[in-house]
C-alpha positions in Angstrom: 125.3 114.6 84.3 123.9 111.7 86.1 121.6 110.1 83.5 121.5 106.0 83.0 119.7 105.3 80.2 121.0 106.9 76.8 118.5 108.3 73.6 119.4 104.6 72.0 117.4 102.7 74.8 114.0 105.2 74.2 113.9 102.9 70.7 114.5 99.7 72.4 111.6 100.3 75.2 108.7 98.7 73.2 111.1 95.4 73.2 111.8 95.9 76.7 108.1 96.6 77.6 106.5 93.2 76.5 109.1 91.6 79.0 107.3 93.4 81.8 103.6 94.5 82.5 103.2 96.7 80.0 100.0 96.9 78.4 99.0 97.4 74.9 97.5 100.9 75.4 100.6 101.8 77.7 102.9 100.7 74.3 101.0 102.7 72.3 101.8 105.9 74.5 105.3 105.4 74.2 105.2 104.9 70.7 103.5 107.8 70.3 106.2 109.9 72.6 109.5 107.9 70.2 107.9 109.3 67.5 107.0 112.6 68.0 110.5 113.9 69.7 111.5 115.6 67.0 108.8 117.9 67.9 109.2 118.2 71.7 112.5 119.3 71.3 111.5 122.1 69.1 108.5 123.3 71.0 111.3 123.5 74.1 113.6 125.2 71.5 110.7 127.7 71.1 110.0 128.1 74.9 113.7 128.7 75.8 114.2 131.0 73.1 111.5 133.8 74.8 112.7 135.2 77.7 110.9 134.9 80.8 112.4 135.8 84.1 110.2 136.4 86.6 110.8 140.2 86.0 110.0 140.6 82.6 106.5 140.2 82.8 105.6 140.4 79.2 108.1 137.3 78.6 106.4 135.3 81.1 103.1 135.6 79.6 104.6 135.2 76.1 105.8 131.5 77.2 102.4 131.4 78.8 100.8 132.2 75.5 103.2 129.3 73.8 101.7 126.4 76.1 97.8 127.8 76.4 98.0 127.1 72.6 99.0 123.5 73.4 96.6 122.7 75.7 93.8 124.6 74.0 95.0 122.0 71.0 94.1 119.3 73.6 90.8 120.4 74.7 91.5 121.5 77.6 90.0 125.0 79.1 92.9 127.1 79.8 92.6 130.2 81.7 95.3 133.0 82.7 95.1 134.3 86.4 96.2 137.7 86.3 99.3 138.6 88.6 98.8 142.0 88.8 97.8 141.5 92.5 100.9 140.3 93.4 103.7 142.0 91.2 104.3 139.7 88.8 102.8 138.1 85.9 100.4 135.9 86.3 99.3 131.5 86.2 98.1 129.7 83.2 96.0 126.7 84.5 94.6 124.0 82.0 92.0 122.0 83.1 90.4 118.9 81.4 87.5 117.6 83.7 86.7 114.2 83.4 85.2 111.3 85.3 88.8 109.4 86.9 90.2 110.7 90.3 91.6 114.3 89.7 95.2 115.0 89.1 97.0 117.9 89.5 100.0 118.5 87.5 102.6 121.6 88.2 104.9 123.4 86.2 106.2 126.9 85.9 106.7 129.5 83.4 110.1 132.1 84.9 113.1 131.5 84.9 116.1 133.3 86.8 117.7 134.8 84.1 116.3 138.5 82.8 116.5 140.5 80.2 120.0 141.6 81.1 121.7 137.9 81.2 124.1 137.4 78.1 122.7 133.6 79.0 119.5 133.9 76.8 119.5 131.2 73.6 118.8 127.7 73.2 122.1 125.9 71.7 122.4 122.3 70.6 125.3 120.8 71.7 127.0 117.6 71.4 124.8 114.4 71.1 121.9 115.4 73.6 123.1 117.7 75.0 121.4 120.9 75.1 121.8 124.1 76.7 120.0 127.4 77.7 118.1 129.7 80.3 115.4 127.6 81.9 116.2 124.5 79.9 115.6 122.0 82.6 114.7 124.5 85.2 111.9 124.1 84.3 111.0 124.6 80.2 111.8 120.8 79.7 109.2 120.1 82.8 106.4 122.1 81.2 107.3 120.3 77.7 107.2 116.2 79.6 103.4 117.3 80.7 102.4 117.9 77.3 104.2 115.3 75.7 102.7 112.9 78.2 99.4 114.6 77.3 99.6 114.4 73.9 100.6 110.8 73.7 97.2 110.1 75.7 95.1 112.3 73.9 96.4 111.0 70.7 95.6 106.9 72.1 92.4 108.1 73.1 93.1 107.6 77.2 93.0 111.6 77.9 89.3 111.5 76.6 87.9 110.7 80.3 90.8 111.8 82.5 90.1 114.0 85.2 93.9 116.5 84.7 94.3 120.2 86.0 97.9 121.6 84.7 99.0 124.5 86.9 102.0 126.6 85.3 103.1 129.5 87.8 104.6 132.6 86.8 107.0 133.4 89.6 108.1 130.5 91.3 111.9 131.8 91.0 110.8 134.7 92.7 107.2 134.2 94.6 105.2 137.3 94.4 103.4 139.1 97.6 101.8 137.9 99.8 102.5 134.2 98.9 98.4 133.7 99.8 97.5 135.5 96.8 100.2 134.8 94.5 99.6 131.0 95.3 95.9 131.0 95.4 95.6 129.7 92.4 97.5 126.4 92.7 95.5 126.2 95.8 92.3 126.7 94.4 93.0 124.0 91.7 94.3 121.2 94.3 91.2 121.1 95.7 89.3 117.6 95.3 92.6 116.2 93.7 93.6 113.2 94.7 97.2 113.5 93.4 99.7 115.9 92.5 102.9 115.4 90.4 105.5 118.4 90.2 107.5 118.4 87.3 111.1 120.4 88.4 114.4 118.9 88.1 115.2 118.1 91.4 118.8 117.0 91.4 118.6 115.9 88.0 119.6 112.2 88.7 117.2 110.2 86.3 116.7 107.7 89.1 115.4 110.3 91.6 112.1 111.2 92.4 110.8 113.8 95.2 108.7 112.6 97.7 109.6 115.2 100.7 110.9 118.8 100.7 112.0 121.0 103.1 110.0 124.3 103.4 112.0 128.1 103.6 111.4 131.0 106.1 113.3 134.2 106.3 114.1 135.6 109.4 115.8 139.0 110.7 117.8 139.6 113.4 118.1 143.0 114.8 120.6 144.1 118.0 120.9 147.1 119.9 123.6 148.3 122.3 125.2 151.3 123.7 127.3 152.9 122.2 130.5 154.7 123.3 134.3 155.2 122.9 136.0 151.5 122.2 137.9 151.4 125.0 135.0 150.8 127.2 134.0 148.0 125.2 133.3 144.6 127.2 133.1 146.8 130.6 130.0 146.5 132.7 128.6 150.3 131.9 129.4 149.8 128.1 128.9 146.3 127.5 129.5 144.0 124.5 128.7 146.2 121.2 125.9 145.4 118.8 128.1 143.5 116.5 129.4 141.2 118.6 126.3 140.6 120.9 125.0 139.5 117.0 128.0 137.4 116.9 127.4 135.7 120.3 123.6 134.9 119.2 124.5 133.6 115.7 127.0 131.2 117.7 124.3 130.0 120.4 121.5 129.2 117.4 124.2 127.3 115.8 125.6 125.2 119.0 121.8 124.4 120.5 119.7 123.7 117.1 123.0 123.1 114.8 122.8 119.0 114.4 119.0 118.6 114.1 118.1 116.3 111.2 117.2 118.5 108.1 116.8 121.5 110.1 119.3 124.4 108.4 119.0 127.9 109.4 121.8 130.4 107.2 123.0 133.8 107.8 122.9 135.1 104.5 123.6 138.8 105.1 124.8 141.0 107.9 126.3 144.4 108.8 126.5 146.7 112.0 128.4 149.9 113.2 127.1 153.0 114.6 124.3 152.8 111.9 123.2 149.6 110.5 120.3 149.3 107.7 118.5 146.3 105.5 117.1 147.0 102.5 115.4 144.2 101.6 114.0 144.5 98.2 117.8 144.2 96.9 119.1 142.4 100.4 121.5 144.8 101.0 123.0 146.2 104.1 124.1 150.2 104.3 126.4 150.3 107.4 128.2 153.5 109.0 130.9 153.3 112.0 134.7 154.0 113.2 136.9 151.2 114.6 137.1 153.5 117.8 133.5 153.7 118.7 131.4 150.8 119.8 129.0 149.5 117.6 125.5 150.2 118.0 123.8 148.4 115.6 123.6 145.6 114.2 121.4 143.6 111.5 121.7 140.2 110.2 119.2 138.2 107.7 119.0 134.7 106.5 116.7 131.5 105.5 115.2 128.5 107.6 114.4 125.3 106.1 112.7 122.6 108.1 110.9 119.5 107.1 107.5 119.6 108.8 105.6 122.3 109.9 106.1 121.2 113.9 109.9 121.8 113.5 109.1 125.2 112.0 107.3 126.1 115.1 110.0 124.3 117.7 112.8 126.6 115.5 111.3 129.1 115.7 110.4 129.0 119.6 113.8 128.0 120.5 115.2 131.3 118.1 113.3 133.5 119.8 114.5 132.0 123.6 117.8 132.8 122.4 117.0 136.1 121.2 115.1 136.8 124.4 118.2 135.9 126.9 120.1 138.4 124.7 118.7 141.4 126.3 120.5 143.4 129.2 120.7 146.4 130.7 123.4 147.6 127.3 121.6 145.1 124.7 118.1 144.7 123.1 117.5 142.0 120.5 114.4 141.0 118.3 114.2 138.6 116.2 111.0 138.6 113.2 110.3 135.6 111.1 108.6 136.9 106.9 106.7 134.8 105.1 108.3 131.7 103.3 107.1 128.3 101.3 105.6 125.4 103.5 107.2 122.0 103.7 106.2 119.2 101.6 106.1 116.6 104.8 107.0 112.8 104.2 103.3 110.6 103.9 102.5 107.1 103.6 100.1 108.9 100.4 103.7 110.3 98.5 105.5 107.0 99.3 102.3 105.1 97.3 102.5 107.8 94.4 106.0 107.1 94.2 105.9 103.6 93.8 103.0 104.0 90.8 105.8 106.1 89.1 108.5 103.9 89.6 106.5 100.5 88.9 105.4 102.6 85.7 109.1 102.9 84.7 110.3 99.8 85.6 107.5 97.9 83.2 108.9 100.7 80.7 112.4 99.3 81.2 113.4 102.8 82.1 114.8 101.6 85.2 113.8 102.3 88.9 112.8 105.6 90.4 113.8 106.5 94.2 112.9 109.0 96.7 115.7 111.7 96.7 116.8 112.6 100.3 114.7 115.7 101.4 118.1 117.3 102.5 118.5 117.7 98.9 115.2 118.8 97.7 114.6 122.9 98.0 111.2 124.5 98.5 109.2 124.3 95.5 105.1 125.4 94.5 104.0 121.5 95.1 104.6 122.3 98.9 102.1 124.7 98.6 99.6 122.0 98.0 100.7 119.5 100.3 98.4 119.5 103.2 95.2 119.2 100.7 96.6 116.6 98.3 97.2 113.1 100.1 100.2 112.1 97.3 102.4 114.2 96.3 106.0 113.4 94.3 107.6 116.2 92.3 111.0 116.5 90.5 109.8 113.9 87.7 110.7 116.4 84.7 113.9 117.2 82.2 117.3 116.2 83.5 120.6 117.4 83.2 122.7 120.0 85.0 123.7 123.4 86.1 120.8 125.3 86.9 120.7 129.0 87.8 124.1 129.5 86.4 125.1 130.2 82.5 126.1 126.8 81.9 122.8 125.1 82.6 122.2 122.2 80.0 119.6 119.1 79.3 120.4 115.4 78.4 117.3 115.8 75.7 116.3 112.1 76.0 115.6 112.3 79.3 112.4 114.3 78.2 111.2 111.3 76.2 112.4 109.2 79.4 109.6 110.8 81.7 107.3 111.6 79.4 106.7 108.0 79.2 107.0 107.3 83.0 104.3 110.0 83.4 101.7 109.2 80.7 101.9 105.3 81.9 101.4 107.1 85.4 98.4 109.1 84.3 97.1 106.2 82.7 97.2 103.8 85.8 96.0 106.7 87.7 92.9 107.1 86.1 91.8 103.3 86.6 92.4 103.4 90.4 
């Protein structure tokens, strides 16, 4: 784990505070967050303890359940969005109007692990250390909102505060079509003149999210005659599906291969005499002898990009490829599904990003960068990025090892942007 500051220094910060700008309201909310830690860990004890990947429906709402009852405590008016629509669960949104500039906070409720992971308790480890399904990814996220939320309720600062909390239900695995499944998020960034995701990122305390690269799928499919392999490569029988696939795979890698934060991956292929996707379980059934030519051949994969104009240019300069592919023994097609939007670079997320870090550094808590989009996946906040002028995301629980069985929390990093968030909020509301 990459974490600077140790629990010790979350006692300490009051001291360290009155060195910097700090004010006495802004003292008061991280008092209030020292104090009450005890009980954030055990409310993100309770959360990781019900299972809720994105499958099991009935877990997801169950976690959804456990946080509407926070924010009802809070006053604000929670709703759950239904996500029958889209296969999966559903959205809880809070929302607590008010008369500042509206802020739009995101977390989510799934995680990747389902019902038949053996990875499915909270365990308490050594010092801070904590471990379990969703613990940072993103239980510990949802849990620094309402600790932030509850330190400025309780100092009497959330009274006026203009704060829509968005908690998605599927954002391990979106539901179909994104426009629906995300319509909600959508519908709740409108008017809001910031937006602050709480995910992991790379779970370096000193990182913040300011940029991320939208994902695309795409499919390649190839065509060739077929016929006994020891015509293959003449001019009547040609190449063979599979390695007319080959040849194309190599071409998008040589021309579009050292663009700056462009990545395109071949995640699954197969070909032979028959060659099919399935792509509700991304698996490829594949027939064939090694003395027959292949005629089919089918490859999938994942584009990232960071702005929506390099989308486009990828995906113009794919389908050139694709296109000179074709011959009098080949046919090529290349299709493009849907996929999560970039979160492009702004002057608006660079501003927002240097409230939260001027937030921590009167805090003490040390300065807060931009991470290097490179190293940011797609996440809901891109959703929301060309409606909501500043944007930063990846402010929540730290630690290590997400998706896998060993994923694990330093627990006082939840105290640690808790109180870089509330001061946030706080300063937020006065501009």
């Amino acid at each position: 784990m990459r974490l600077s500051l140790p629990l010790a220094a979350l006692f300490v910060v009051n001291v360290l505070a009155q060195a910097g700008g700090v004010s006495p309201d802004e003292r008061a909310l991280a008092k209030f967050i020292d104090d009450h830690h005890t009980e954030a860990v055990a409310l993100l004890e309770k959360a990781v303890n019900i299972n809720s990947g994105t499958g099991n429906l009935a877990g997801v709402r169950a976690v959804g359940q456990l946080f509407k009852t926070e924010f009802d405590a809070l006053g604000f008016k929670t709703t759950w969005i239904d996500g029958a629509a889209f296969q999966r669960a559903g959205h809880l949104v809070a929302d607590h109007p008010g008369s500042g500039p509206r802020v739009l906070l995101i977390g989510h409720l799934d995680t990747v692990f389902e019902l038949d992971s053996p990875f499915q308790k909270f365990t308490r480890g050594t010092g801070d250390v904590a471990s379990g399904p969703g613990i940072i990814d993103m239980k510990g996220g949802d849990v620094v909102i309402l600790q932030a939320l509850k330190a400025l309720k309780a100092t009497g600062a959330l009274t006026s505060m203009n704060i829509v909390v968005v908690m998605t239900g599927d954002e391990e695995d979106g539901g179909r079509p994104l426009s629906i499944a995300r319509a909600a998020l959508v519908d709740a960034a409108k008017g809001a003149t910031y937006a602050i995701g709480f995910e992991n990122g790379d779970s370096n305390i000193a990182h913040a999210v300011s940029a991320r690269r939208g994902i695309q799928s795409w499919e390649l499919r190839v065509k060739s005659k077929t016929g006994h392999s020891s015509q293959v490569f003449t001019a009547d029988a040609g190449n063979g599906a599979i390695f007319e696939a080959a040849r194309i795979l190599n071409t998008f890698r040589e021309k579009l291969g050292s663009e700056p934060h462009l990545t395109f991956n071949p995640g699954v292929i197969g070909g032979g005499t028959t060659a099919e996707f399935d792509s509700k379980t991304a698996t490829v059934k594949s027939f064939g002898k090694t003395n027959v030519i292949a005629a089919e051949a089918v490859v999938t994969g994942d584009m990232r990009a960071l702005t929506v104009e390099q989308f486009t240019k990828t995906r113009a300069a794919m389908e050139a490829i694709v296109k000179s592919a074709q011959s009098a023994t080949t046919s090529a097609t290349i299709t493009f599904g849907e996929g999560y939007p970039p979160l492009s670079p702004t002057t608006g997320n660079d501003a927002l990003l240097a409230t939260f870090n001027k937030a921590s550094e009167d805090l003490g808590l040390g300065t807060v960068t931009a991470v290097s989009p490179d190293r940011a996946g797609a996440a809901d906040v891109s959703f929301i990025g060309g409606q909501v002028k500043s944007v930063i995301d990846a402010v929540g629980m730290k630690g290590g090892d997400d998706h896998s069985p060993a994923e694990h929390a330093d627990l006082s990093s939840l105290a640690i942007q808790a109180k870089r968030a509330a001061v946030t909020l706080l300063r937020l509301s006065k501009k």
